[in-house]
Biopython code that builds the backbone (N, CA, C, O; Angstrom):
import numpy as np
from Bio.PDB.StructureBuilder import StructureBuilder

atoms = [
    (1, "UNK", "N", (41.952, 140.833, 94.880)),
    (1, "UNK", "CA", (41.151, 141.177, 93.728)),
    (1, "UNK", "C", (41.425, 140.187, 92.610)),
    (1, "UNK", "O", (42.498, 140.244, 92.010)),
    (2, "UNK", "N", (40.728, 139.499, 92.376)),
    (2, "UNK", "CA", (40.239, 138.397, 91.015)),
    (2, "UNK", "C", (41.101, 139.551, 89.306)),
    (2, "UNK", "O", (40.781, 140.603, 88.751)),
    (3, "UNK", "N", (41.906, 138.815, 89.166)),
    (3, "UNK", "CA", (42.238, 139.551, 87.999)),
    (3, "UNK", "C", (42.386, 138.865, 86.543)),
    (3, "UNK", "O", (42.765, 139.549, 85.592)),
    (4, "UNK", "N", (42.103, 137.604, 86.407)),
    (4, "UNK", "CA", (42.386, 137.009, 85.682)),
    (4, "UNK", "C", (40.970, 135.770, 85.559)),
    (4, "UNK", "O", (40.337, 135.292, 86.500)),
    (5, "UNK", "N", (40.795, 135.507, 84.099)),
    (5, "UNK", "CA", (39.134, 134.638, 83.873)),
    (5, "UNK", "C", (39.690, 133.647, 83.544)),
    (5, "UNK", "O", (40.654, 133.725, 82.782)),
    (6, "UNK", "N", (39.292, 132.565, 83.973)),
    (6, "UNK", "CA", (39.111, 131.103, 83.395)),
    (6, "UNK", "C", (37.804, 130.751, 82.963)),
    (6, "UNK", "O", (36.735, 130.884, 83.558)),
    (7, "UNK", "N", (38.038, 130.299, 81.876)),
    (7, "UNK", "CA", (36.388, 130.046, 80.697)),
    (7, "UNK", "C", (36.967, 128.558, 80.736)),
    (7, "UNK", "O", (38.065, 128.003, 80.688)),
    (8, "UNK", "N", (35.536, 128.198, 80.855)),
    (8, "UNK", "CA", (35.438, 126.701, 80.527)),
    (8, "UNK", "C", (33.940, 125.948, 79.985)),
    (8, "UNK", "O", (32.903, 126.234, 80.584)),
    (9, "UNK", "N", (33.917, 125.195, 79.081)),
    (9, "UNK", "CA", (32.608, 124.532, 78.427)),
    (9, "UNK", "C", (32.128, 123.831, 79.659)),
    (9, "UNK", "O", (32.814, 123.808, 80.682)),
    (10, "UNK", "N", (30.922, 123.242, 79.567)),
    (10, "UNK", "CA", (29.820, 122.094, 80.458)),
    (10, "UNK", "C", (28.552, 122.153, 79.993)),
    (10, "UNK", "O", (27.952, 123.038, 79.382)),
    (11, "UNK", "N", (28.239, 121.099, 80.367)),
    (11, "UNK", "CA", (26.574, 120.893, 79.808)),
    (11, "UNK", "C", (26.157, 121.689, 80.536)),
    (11, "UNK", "O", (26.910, 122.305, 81.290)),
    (12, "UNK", "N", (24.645, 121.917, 80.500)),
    (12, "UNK", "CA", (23.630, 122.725, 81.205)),
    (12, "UNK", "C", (23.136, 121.787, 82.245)),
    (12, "UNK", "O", (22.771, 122.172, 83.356)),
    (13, "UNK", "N", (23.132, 120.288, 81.781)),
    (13, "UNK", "CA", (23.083, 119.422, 83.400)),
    (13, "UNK", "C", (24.218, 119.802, 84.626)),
    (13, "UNK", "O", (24.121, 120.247, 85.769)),
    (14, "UNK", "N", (25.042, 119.491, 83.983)),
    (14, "UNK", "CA", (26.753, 120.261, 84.668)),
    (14, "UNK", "C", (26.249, 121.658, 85.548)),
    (14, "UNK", "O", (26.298, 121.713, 86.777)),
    (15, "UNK", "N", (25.776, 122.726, 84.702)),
    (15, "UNK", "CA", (26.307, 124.131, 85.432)),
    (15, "UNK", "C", (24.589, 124.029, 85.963)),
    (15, "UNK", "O", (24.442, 125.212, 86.267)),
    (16, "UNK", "N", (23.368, 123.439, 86.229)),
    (16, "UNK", "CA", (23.064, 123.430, 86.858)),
    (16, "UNK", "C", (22.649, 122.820, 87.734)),
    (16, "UNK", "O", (21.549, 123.017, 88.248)),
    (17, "UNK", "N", (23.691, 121.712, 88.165)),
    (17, "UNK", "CA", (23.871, 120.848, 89.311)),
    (17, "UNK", "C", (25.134, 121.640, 90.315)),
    (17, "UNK", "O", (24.977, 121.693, 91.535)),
    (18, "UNK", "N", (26.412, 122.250, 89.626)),
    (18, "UNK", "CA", (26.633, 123.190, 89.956)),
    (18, "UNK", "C", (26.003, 124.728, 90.613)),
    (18, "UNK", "O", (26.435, 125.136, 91.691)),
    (19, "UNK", "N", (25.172, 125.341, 90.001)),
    (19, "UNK", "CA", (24.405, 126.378, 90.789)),
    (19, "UNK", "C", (23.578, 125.889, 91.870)),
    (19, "UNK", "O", (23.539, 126.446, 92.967)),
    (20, "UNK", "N", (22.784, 124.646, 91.512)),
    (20, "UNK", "CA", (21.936, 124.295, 92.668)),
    (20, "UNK", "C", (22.855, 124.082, 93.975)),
    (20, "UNK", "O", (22.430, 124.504, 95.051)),
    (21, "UNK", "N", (24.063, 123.457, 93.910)),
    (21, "UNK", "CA", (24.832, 123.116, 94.770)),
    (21, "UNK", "C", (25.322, 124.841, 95.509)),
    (21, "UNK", "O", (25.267, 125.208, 96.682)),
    (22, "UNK", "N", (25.791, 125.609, 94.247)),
    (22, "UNK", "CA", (26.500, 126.680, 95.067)),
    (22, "UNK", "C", (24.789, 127.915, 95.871)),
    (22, "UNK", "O", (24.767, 128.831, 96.693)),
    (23, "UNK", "N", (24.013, 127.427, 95.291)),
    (23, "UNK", "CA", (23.136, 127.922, 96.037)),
    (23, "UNK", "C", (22.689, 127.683, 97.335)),
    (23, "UNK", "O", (22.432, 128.528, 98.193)),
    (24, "UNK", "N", (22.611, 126.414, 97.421)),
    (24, "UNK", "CA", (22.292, 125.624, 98.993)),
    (24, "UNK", "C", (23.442, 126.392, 99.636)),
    (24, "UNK", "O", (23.056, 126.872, 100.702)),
    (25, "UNK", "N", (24.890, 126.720, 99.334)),
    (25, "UNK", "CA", (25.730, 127.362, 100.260)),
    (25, "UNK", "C", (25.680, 129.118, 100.325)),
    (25, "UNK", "O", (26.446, 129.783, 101.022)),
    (26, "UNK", "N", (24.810, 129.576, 99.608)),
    (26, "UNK", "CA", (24.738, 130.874, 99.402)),
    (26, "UNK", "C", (25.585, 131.592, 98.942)),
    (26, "UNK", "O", (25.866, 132.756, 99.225)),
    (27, "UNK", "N", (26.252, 130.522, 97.808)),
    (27, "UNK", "CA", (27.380, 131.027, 96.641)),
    (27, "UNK", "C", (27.408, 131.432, 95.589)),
    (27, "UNK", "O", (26.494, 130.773, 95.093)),
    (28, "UNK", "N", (27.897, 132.250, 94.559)),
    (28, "UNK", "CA", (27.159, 132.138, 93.381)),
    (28, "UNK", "C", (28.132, 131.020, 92.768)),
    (28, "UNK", "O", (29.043, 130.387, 93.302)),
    (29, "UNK", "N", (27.702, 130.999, 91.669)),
    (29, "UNK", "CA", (28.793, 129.889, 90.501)),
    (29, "UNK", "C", (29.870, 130.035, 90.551)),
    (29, "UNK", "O", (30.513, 129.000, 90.723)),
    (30, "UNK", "N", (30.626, 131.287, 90.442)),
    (30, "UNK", "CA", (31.814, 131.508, 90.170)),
    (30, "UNK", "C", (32.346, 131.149, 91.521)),
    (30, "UNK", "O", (33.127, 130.202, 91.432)),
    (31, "UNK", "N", (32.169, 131.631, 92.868)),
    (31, "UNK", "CA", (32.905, 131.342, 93.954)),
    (31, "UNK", "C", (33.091, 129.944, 94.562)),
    (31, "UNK", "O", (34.069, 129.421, 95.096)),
    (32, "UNK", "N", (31.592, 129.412, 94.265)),
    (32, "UNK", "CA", (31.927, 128.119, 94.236)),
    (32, "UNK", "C", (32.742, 127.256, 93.403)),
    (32, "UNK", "O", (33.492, 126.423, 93.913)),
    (33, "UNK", "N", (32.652, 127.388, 92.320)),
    (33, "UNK", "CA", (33.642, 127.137, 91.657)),
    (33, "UNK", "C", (35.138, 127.085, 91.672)),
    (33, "UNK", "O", (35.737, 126.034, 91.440)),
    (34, "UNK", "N", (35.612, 127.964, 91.883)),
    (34, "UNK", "CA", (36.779, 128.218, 91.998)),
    (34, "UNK", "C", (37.515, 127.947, 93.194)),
    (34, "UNK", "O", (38.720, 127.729, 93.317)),
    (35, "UNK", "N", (36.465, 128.002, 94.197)),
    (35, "UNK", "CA", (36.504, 127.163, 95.996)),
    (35, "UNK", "C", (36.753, 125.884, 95.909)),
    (35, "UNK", "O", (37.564, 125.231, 96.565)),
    (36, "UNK", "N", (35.822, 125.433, 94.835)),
    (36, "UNK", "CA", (36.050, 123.804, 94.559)),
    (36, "UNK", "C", (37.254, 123.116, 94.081)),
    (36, "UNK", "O", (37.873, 122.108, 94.421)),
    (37, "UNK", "N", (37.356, 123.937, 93.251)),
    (37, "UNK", "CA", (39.036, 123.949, 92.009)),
    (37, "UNK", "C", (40.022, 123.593, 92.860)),
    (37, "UNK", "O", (40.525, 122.488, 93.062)),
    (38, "UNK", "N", (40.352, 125.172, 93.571)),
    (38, "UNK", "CA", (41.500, 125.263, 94.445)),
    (38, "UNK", "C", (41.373, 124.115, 95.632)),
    (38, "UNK", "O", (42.330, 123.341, 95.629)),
    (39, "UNK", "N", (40.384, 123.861, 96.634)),
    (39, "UNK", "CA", (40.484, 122.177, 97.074)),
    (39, "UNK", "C", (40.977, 121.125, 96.356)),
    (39, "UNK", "O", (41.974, 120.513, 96.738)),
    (40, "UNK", "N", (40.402, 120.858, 95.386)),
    (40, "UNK", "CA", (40.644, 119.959, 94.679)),
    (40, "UNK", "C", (42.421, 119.689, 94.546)),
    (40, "UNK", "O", (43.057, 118.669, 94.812)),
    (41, "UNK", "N", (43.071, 121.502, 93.850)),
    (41, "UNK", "CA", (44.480, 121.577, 92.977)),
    (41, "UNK", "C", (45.361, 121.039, 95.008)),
    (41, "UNK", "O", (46.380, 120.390, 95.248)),
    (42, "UNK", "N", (44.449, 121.633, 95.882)),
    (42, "UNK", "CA", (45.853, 121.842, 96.917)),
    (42, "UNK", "C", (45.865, 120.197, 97.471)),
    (42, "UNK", "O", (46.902, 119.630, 97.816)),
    (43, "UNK", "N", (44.731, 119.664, 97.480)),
    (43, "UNK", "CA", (44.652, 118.234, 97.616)),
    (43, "UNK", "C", (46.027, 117.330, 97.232)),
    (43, "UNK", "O", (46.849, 116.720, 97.915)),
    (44, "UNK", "N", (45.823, 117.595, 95.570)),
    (44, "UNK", "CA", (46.501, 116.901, 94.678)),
    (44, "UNK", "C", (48.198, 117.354, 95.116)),
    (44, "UNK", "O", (49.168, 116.705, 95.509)),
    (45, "UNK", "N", (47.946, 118.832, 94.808)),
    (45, "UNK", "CA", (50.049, 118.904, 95.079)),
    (45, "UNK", "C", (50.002, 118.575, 96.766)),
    (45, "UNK", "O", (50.840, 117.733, 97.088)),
    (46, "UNK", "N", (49.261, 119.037, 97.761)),
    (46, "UNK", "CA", (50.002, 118.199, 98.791)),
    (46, "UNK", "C", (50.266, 116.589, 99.176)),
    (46, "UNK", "O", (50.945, 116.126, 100.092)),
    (47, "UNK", "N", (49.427, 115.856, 98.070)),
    (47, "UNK", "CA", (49.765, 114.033, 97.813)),
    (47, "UNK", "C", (50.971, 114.058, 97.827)),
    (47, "UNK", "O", (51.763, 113.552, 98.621)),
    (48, "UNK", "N", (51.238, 115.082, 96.302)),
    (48, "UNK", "CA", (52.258, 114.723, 95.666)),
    (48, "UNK", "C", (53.587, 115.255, 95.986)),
    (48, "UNK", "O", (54.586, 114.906, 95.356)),
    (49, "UNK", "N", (53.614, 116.047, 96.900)),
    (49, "UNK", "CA", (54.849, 116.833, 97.255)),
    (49, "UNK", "C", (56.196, 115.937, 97.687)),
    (49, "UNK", "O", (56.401, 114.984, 98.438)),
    (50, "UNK", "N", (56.956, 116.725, 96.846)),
    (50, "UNK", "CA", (58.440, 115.883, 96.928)),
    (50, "UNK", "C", (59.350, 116.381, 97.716)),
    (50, "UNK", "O", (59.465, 117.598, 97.864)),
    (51, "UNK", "N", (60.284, 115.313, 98.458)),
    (51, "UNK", "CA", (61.396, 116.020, 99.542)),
    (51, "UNK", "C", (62.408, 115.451, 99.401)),
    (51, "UNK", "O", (62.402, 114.256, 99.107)),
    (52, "UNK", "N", (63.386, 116.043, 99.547)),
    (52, "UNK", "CA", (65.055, 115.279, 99.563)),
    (52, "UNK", "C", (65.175, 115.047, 100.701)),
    (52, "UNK", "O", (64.442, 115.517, 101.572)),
    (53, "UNK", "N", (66.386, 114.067, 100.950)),
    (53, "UNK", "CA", (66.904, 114.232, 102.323)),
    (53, "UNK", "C", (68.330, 113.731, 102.255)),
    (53, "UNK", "O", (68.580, 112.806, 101.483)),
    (54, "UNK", "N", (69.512, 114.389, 103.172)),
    (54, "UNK", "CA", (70.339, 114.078, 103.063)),
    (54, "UNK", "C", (70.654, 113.065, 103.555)),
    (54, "UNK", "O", (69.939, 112.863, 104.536)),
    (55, "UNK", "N", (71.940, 111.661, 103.277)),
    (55, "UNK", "CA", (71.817, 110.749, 103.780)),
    (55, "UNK", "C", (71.987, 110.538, 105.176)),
    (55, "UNK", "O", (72.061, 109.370, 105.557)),
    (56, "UNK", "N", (72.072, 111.564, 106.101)),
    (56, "UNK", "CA", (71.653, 111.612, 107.428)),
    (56, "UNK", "C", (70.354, 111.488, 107.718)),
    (56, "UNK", "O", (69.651, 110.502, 107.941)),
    (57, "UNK", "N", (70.161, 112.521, 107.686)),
    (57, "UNK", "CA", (68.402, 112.797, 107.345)),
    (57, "UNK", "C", (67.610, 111.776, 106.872)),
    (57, "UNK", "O", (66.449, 111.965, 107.236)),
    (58, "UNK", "N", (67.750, 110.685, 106.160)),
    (58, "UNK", "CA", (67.364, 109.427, 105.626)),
    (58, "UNK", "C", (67.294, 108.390, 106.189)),
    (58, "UNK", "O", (66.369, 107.592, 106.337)),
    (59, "UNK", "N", (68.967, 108.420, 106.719)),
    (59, "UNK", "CA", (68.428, 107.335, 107.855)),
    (59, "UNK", "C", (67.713, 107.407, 109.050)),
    (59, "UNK", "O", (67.003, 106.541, 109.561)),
    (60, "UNK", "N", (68.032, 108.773, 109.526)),
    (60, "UNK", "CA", (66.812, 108.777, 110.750)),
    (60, "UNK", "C", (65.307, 108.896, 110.246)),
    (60, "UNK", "O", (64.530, 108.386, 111.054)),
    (61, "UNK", "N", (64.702, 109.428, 109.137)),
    (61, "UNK", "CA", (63.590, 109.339, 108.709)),
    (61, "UNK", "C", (63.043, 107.453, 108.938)),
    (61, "UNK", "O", (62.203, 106.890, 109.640)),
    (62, "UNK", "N", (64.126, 106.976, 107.851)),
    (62, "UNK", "CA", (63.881, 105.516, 107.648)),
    (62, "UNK", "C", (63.554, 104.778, 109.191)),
    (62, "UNK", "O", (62.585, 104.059, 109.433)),
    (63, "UNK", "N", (65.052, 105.319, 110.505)),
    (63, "UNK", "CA", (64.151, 104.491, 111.265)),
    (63, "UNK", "C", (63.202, 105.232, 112.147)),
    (63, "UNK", "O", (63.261, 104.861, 113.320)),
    (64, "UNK", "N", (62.657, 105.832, 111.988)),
    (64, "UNK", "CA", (61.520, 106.524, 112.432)),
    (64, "UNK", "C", (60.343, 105.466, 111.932)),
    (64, "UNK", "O", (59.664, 104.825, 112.735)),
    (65, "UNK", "N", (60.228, 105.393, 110.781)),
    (65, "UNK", "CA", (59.432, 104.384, 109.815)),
    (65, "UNK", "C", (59.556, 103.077, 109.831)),
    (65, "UNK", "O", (58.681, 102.336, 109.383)),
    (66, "UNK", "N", (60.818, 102.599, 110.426)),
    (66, "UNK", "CA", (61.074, 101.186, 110.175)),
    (66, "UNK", "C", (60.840, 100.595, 112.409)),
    (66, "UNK", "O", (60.647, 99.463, 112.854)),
    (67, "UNK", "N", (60.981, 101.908, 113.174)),
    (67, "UNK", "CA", (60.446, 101.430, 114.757)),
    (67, "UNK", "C", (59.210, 101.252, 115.197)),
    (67, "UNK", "O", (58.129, 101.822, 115.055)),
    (68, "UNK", "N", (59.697, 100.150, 115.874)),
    (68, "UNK", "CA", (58.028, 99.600, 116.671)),
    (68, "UNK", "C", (56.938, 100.641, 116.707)),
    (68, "UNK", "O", (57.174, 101.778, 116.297)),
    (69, "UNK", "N", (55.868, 100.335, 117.135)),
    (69, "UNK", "CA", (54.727, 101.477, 117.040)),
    (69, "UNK", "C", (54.872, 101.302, 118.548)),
    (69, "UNK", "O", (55.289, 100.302, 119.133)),
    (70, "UNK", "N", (54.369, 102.688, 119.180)),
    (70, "UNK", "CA", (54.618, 102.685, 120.855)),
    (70, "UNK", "C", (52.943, 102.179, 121.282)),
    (70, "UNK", "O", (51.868, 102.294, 120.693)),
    (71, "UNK", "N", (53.205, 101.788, 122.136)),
    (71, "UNK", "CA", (51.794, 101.602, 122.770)),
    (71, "UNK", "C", (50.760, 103.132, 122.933)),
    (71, "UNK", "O", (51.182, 104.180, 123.421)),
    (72, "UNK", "N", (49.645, 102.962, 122.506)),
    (72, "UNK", "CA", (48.565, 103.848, 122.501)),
    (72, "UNK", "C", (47.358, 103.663, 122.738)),
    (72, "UNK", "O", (46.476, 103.316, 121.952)),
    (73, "UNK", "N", (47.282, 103.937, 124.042)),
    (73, "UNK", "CA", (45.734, 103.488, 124.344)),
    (73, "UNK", "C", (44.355, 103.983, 124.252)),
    (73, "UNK", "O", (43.339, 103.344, 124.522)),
    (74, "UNK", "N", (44.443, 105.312, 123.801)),
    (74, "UNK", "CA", (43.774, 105.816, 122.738)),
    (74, "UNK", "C", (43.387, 105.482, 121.061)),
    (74, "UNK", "O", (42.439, 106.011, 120.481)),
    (75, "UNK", "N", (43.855, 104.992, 120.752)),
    (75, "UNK", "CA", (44.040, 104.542, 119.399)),
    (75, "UNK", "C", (43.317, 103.409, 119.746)),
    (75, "UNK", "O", (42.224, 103.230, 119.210)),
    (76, "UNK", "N", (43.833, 102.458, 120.715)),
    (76, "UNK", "CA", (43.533, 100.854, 120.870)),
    (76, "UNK", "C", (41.923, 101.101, 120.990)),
    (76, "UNK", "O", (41.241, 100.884, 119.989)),
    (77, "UNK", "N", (41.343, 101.520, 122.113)),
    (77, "UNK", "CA", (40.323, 102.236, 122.039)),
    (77, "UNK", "C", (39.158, 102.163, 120.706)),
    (77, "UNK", "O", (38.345, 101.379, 120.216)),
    (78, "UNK", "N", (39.685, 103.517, 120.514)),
    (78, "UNK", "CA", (39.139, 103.871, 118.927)),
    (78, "UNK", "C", (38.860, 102.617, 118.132)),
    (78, "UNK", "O", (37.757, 102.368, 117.646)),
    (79, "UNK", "N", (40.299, 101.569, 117.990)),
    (79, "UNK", "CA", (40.275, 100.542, 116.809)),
    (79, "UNK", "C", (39.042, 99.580, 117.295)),
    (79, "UNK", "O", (38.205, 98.919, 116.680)),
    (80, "UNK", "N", (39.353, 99.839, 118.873)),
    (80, "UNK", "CA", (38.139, 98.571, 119.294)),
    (80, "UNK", "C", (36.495, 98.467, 118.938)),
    (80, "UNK", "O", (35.554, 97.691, 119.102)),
    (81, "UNK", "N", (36.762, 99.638, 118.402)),
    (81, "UNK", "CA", (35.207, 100.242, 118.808)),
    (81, "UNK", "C", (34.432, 99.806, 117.081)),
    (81, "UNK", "O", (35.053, 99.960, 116.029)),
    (82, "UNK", "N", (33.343, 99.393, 117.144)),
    (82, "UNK", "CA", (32.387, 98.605, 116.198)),
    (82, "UNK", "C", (32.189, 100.261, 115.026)),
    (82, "UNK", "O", (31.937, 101.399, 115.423)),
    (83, "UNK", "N", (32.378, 99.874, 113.814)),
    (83, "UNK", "CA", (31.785, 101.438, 112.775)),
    (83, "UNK", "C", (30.531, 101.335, 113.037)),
    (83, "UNK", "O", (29.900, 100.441, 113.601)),
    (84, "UNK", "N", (30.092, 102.698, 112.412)),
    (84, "UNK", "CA", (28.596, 102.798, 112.874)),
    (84, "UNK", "C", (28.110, 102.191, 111.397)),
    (84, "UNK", "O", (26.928, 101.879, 111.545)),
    (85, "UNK", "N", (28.402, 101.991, 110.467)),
    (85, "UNK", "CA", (28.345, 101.409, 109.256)),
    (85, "UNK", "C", (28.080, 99.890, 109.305)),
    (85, "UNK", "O", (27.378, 99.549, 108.352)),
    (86, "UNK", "N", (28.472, 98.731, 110.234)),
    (86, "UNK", "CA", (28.239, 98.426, 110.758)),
    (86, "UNK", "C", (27.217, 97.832, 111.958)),
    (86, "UNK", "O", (26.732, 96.722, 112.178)),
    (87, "UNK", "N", (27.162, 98.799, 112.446)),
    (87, "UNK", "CA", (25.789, 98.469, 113.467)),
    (87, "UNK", "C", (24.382, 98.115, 112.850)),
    (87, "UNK", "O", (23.424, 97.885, 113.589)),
]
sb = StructureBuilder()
sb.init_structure("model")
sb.init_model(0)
sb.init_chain("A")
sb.init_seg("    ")
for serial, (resi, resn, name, xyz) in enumerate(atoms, 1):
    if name == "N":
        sb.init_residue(resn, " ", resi, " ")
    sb.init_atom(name, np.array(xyz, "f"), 0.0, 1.0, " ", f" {name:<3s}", serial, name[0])
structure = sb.get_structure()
């Protein structure tokens, strides 16, 4: 249950480029909205998320990061392949 309002200003170009949008999804304003927000906020803190590690933990991270890449022939594949952006 929604218990708490967030008010915020926007033009009328703003909130109705907004409604048109949450309409095509069969949203109203508010859900879209706030759908959008929270993407947006979890985006950002999972960039930014911070971790310690102990200096064990560090060095095996590091060479995890610092060893050869294994052969993948799936990937090789994929890289080979022309974008469709491209074509």
């Amino acid at each position: 249950m929604r218990d708490i309002a967030i008010n915020l200003r926007a033009r009328s170009d703003q909130r109705d480029l907004i409604d048109r949008a949450a309409s095509s999804l069969g949203r109203n304003r508010s859900d879209f909205m706030l759908e959008a927000a929270c993407e947006k906020a979890q985006s950002i803190v999972l960039d930014s998320t911070f971790f310690s590690l102990d200096g064990a933990a560090f060095a095996r991270f590091s060479a995890l990061l610092d060893a050869p890449i294994q052969p993948n022939p799936a990937l090789d594949r994929l890289m080979a392949r022309q974008p469709l952006w491209e074509k």
